[in-house]
C-alpha positions, 0 to 999 in steps of 0.5 A, a space after each residue: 555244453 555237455 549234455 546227454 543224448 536222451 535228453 530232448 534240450 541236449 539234443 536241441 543244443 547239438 543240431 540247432 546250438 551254432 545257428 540258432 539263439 533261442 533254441 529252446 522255448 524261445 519265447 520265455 528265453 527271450 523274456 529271461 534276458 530281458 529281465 536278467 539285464 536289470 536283474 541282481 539277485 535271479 532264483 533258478 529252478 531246476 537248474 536241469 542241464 544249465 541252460 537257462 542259468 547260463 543265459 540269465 548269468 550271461 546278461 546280468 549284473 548281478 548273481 543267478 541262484 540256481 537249484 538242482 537236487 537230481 545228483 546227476 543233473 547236478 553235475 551236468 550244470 556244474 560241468 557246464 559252469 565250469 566249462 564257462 568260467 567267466 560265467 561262473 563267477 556270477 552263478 551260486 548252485 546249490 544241490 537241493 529242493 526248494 518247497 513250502 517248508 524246510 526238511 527233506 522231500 522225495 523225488 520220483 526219477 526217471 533218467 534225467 527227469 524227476 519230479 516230487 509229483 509220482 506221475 509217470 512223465 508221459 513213459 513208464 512209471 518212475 524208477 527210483 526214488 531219491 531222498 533230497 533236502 529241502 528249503 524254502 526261499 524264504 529260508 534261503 534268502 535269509 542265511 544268505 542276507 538277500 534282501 530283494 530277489 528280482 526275477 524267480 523261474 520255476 520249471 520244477 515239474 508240478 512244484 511251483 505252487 508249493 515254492 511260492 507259498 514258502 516265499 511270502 517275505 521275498 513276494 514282498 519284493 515284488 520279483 517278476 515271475 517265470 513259472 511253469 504250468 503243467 496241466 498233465 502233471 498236475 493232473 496227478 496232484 492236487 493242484 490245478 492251474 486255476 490255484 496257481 492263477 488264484 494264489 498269484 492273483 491274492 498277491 495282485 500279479 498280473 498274469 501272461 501266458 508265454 506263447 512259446 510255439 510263436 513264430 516271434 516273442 509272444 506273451 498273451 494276458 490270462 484270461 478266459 479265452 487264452 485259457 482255453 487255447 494255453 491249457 489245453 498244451 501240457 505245459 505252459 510258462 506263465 510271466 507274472 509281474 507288478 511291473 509295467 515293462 515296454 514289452 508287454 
């Protein structure tokens, strides 16, 4: 894989890539796997580098939709599919945003990190500001004639709650749901993580928070207890589902 050095899961890649399999957020790697062994159709965003792309694409059957608007890490995952072309084959990369609606949307950069949410990422205050184009899931999957998407992660920096509220009719195909929540960057928003449970609760998900500081897989239920131990971390990958899988 290419990648960059100022970038923490690059950097993974390099020093643990020959001896270790789950190397970044190994729980939720773990969990991606096993979903995308019966998965068809998987929606992935933000691509980011490509790495979780890469895994889905290599154990499923079917195709991984993959979204990366940031132009430089566009061409990261790209050059990275390329680099596995048996791979490639299974993947669809689109350069643009997923939202609530259809248009364009800016997105505060800085380096390789972006969000839609101007929070300053934990450094300095972003640079720069870049006007990308926008759809919603719903829109996608209707050119491109899905008509049942399996499996959704969404790692896009404090946008989640936007994306599934763009995505009523493919909800309705009840995908298993991998979706990051960041209490830090949604401090700089008007979201709170008690909204993203509210909203996958009005559509009857049952919730986990993925435990990926766990010495083995480890997914625990939402509730008030694991509340109190997951948000208080800066983020956190939540597992939604309808359905009842033997590794939970």
């Amino acid at each position: 894989m290419y990648g960059s050095m100022d970038d923490i899961l690059s950097r993974n890649i390099l020093i643990l890539g020959p001896r270790k399999k789950h190397l970044w957020e190994p729980s939720t790697s773990i969990l991606l796997e096993k979903l995308s062994v019966v998965a068809k159709e998987i929606i992935i965003a933000g691509s980011h580098i490509g790495y979780l792309v890469l895994k889905a694409a290599k154990v499923t059957g079917g195709t991984v939709h993959a979204f990366e608007p940031i132009p430089e890490l566009f061409k990261h995952s790209q050059d990275n599919f390329h680099l596995n072309s048996e791979l490639e084959k299974k993947i669809v990369l689109n350069a643009f945003a997923l939202g609530e609606t259809e248009g364009e949307i800016e997105l505060y950069s800085e380096g390789i990190r972006s969000s839609a949410i101007p929070y300053s990422g934990g450094h300095t205050q972003h640079q720069n500001i870049v006007t990308v184009p926008m759809t919603t899931l719903d829109g996608y999957t209707n050119r491109k004639v899905i008509e049942k998407v399996d499996l959704i992660l969404l790692d896009i920096e404090g946008f989640e709650l936007l994306v599934l509220r763009g995505a009523e009719r493919v909800l309705q195909g009840k995908p298993d749901l991998i979706i990051e929540v960041s209490p830090r960057v949604l401090s700089h928003s008007t979201i709170t993580p008690q909204m993203v449970e509210d909203f996958l609760s009005s559509k009857d998900y049952a919730q986990y928070f993925i435990d990926d500081y766990a010495k083995e897989f480890s997914i625990i239920p939402v509730d008030i207890d694991s509340k109190k131990i997951f948000l208080k971390r800066d983020y956190v990958n939540v597992y939604a589902t309808k359905s009842l899988n033997n590794f939970i």
